[in-house]
TIKOL-67468 format. One line per field, with one value per residue: residue number from 1; z negated, x, y negated of N, C-alpha, C, CB in turn. Coordinates in steps of 0.05 Angstrom, whole numbers. Glycine has a CB too. Layout:
<rs>
nr NUM,...
npz Z,...
npx X,...
npy Y,...
capz Z,...
capx X,...
capy Y,...
cpz Z,...
cpx X,...
cpy Y,...
cbpz Z,...
cbpx X,...
cbpy Y,...
</rs>
This chain:
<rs>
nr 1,2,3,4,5,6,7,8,9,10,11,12,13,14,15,16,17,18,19,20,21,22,23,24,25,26,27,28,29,30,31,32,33,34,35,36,37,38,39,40,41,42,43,44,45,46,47,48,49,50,51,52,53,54,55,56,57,58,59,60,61,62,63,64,65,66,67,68,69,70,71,72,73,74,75,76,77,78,79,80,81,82,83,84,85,86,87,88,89,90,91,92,93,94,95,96,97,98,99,100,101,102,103,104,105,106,107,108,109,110,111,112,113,114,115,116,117,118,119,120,121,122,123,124,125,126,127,128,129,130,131,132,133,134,135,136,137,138,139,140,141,142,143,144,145,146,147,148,149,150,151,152,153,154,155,156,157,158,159,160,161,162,163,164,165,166
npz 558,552,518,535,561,516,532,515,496,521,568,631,652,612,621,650,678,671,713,726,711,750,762,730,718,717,718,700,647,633,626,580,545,543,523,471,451,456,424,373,366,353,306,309,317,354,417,483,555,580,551,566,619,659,691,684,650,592,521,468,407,340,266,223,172,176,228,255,277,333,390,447,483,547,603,567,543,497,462,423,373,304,246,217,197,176,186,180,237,276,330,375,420,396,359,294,287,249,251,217,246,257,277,297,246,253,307,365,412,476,511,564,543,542,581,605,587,573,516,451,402,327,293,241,195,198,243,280,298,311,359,385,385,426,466,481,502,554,583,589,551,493,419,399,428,409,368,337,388,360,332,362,399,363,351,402,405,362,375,428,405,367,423,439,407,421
npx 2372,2412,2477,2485,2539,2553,2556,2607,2624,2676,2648,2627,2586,2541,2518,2476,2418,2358,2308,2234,2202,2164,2160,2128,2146,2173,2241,2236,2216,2260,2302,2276,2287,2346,2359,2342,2369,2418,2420,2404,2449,2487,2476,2445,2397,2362,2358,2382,2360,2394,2445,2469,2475,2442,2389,2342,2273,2268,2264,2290,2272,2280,2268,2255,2280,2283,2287,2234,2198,2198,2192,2179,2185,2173,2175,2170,2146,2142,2096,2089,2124,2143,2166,2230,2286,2354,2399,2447,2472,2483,2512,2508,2542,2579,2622,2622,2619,2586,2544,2516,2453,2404,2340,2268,2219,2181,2141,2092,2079,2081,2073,2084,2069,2114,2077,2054,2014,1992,2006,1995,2034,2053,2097,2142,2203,2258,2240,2216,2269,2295,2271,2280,2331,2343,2299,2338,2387,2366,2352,2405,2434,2477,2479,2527,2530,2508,2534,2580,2634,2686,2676,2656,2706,2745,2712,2722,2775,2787,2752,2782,2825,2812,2791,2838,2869,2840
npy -1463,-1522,-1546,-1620,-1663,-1726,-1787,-1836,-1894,-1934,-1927,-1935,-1919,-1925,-1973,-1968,-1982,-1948,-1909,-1907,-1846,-1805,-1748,-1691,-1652,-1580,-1592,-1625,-1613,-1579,-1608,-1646,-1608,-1592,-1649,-1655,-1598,-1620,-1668,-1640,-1614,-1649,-1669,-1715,-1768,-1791,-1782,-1820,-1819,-1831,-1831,-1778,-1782,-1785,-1823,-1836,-1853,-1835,-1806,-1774,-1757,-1743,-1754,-1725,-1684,-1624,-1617,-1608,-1635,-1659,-1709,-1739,-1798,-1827,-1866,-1912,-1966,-2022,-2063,-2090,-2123,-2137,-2166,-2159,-2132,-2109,-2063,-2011,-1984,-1932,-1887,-1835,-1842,-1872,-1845,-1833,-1891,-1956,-2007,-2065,-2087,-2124,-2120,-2110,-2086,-2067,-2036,-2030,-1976,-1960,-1904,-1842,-1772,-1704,-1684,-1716,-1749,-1812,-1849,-1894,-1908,-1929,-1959,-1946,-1977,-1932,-1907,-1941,-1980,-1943,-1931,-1969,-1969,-1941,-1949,-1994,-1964,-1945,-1989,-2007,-2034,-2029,-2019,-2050,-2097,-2128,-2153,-2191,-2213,-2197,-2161,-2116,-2116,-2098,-2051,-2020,-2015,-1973,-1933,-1916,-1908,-1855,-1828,-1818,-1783,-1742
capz 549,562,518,553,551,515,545,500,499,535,594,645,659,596,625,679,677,674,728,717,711,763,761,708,735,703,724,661,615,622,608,560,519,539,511,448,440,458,400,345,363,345,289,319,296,383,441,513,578,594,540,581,646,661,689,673,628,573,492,447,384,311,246,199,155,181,256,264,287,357,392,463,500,575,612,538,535,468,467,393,345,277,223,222,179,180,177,194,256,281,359,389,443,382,340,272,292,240,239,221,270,266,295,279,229,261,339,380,441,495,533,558,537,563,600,631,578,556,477,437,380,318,284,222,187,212,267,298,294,323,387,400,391,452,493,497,515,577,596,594,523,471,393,395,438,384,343,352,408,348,319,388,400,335,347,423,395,348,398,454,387,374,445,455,392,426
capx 2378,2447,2491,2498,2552,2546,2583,2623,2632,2664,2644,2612,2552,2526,2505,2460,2387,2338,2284,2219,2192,2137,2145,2124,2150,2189,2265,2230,2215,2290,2316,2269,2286,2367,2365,2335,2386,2445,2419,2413,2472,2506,2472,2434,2355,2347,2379,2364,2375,2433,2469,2477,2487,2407,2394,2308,2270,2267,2280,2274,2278,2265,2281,2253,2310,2282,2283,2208,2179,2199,2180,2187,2178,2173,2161,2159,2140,2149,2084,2090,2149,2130,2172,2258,2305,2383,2404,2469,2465,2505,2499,2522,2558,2599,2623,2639,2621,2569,2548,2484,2446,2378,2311,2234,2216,2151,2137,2078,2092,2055,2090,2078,2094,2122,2057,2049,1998,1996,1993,2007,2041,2055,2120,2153,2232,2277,2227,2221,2296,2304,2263,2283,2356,2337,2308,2356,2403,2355,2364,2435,2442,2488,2480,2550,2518,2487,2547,2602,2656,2712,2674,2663,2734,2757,2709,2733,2807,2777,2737,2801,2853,2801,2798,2864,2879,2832
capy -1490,-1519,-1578,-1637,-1676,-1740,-1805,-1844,-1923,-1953,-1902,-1955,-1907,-1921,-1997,-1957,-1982,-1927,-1909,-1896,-1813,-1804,-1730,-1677,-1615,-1556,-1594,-1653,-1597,-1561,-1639,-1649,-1579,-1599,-1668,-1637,-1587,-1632,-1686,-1629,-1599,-1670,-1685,-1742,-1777,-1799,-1794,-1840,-1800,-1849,-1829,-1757,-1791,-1787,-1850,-1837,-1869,-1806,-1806,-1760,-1768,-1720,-1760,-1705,-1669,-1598,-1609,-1595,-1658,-1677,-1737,-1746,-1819,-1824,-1895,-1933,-2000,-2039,-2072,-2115,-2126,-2144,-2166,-2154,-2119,-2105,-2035,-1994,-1963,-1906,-1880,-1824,-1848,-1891,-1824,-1852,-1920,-1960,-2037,-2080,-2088,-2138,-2111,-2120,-2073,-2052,-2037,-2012,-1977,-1942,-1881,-1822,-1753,-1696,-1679,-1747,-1767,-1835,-1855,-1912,-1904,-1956,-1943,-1978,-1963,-1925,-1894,-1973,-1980,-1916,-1933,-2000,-1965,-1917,-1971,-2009,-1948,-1941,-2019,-2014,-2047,-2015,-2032,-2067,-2129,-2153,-2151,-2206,-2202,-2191,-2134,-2104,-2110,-2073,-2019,-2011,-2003,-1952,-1905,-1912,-1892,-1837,-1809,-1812,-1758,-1710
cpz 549,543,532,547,539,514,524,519,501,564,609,655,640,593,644,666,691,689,714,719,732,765,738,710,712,700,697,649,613,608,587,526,521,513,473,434,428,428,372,338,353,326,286,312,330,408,468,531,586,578,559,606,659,665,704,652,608,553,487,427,360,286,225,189,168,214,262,270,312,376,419,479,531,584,590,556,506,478,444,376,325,255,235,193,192,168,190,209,265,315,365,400,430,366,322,267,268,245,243,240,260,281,270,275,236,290,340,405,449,517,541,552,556,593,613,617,568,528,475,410,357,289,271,219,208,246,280,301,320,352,404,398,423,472,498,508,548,594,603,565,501,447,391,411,415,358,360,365,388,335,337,395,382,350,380,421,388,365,412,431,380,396,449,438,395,448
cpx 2408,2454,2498,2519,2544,2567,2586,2633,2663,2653,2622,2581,2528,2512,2491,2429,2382,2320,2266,2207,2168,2130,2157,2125,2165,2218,2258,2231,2239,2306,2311,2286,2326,2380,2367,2357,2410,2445,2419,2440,2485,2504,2454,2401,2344,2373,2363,2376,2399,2445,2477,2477,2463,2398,2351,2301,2248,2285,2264,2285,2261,2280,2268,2276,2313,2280,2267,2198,2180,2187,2194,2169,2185,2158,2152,2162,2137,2138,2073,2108,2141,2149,2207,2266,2338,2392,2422,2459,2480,2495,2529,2548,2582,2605,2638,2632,2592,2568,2524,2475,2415,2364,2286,2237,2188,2149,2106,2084,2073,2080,2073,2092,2102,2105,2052,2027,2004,1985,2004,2009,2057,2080,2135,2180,2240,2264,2235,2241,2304,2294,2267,2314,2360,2327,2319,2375,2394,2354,2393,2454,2450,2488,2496,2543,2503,2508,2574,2629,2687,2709,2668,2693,2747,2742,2721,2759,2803,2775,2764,2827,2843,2808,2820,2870,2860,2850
cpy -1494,-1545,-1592,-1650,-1711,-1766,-1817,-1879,-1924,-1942,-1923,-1942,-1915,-1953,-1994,-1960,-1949,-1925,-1900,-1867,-1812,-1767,-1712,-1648,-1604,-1563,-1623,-1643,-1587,-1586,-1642,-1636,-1580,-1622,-1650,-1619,-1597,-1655,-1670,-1623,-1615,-1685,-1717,-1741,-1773,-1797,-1803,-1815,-1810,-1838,-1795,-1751,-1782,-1812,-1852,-1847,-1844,-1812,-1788,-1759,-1742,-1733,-1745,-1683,-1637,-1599,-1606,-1615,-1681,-1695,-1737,-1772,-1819,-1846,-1909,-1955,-2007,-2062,-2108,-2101,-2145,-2145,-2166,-2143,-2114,-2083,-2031,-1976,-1947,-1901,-1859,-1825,-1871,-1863,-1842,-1883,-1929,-1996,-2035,-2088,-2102,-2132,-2116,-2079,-2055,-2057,-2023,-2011,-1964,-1932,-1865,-1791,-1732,-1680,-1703,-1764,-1785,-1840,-1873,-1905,-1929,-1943,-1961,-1965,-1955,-1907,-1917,-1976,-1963,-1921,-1954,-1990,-1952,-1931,-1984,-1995,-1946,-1971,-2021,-2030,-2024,-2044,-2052,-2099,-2141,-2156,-2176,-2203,-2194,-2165,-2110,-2091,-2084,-2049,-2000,-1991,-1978,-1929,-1907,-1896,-1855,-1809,-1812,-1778,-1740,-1689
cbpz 521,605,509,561,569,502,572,495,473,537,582,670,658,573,627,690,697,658,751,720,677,800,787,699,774,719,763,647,608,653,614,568,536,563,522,457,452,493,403,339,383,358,286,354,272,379,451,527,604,592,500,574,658,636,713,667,640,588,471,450,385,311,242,205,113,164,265,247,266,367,367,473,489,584,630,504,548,456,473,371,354,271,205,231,171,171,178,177,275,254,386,400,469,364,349,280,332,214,251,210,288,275,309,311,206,244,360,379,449,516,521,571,513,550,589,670,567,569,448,441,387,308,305,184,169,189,268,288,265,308,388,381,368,445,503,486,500,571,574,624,510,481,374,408,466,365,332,341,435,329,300,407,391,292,341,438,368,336,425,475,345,380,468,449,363,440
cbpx 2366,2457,2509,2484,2569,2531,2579,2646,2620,2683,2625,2631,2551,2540,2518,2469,2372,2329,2284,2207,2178,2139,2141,2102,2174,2188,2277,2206,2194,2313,2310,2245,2263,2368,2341,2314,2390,2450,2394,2401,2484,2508,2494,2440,2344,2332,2402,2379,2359,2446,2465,2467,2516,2390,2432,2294,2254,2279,2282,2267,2266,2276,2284,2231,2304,2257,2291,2191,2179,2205,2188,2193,2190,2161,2135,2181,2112,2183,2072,2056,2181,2110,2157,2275,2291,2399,2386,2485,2457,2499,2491,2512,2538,2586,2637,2671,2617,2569,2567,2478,2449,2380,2312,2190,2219,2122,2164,2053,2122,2020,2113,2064,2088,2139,2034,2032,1984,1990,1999,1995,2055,2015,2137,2134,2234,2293,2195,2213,2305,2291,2242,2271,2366,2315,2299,2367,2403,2328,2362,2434,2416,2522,2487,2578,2495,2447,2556,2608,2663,2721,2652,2658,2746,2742,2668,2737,2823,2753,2699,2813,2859,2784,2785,2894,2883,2800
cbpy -1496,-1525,-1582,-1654,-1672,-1733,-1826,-1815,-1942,-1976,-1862,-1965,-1872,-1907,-2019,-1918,-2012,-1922,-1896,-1911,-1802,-1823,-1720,-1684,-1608,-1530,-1598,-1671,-1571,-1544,-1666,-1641,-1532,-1605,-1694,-1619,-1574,-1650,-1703,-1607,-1588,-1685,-1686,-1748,-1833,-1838,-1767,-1884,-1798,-1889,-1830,-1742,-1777,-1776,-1865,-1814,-1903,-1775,-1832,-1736,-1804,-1676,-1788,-1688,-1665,-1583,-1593,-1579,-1673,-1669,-1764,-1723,-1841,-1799,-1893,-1936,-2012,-2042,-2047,-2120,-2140,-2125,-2141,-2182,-2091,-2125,-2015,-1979,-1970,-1870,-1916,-1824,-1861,-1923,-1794,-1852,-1929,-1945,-2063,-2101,-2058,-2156,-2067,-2141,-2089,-2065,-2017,-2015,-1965,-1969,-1861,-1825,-1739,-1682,-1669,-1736,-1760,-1854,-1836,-1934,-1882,-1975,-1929,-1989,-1940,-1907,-1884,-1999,-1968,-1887,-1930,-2036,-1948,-1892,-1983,-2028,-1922,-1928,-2044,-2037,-2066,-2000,-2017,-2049,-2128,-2135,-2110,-2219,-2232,-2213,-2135,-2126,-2136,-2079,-2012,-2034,-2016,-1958,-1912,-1952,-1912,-1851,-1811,-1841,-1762,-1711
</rs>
């Protein structure tokens, strides 16, 4: 298993629609078991394949405290949104970065996993949050679009003052 790297806003890759998975070979499971590593290693609930310059339509995601409960999506669809809430979101590819962010509070989706089977799964809190954060990474939509062009701005400054002092 290898860390990937993970791109960093404003890195223009990270507005790369995602293809769809058609195959379920052994070069999905080393991604799979990559992604995975690269998101504990960082402390992270989900990561999209875009965010590690993977431009498939692959999340995985573990919001249990002990690491034991991974969750991999493959060809989601987000089939019903139910309800809204406003919660601080955080992303990767923002280190440090937090703002509210507006989503439905309840999804059902239909993927499949890393065998190719399809499930639907019905997902409330911070799970729903969490997957509607990840598809839109795979559309090309970062959190900060939903946030207004002055708070965008600021956080741009931010991340570019950031990377500069590495």
């Amino acid at each position: 298993m290898a860390i990937l790297e993970i791109l960093e806003y404003p890195d223009p890759r990270l507005r790369t629609k995602a293809k769809p998975i058609t195959q379920f070979d052994d070069a999905l499971q080393a991604k799979i078991d990559d992604m995975f590593e690269t998101m504990y290693q960082a402390s992270g609930i989900g990561l999209a394949a875009t965010q590690v310059d993977i431009h498939e339509q692959l999340i995985v995601m573990d919001l249990s405290e002990e690491k034991n409960d991974p969750l991999v999506l493959i060809n989601l669809k987000i089939t019903e949104k139910r309800g809204f809430e406003e919660l601080d979101e955080g992303c990767l590819s923002f280190p440090g970065v937090y703002a509210k962010v507006q989503r439905a509070n309840e999804v059902t989706i239909e993927a499949q996993d890393r065998q190719g089977q399809t499930f639907t799964l019905d997902a409330s809190g911070l799970k729903a949050v969490c997957i509607q954060h990840e598809m839109d990474h795979l559309e090309g939509k970062l959190f900060v679009d939903y946030l207004s062009p002055l708070k965008r701005d600021r956080i741009r400054k931010k991340l570019k003052k950031l990377q500069k002092g590495r």
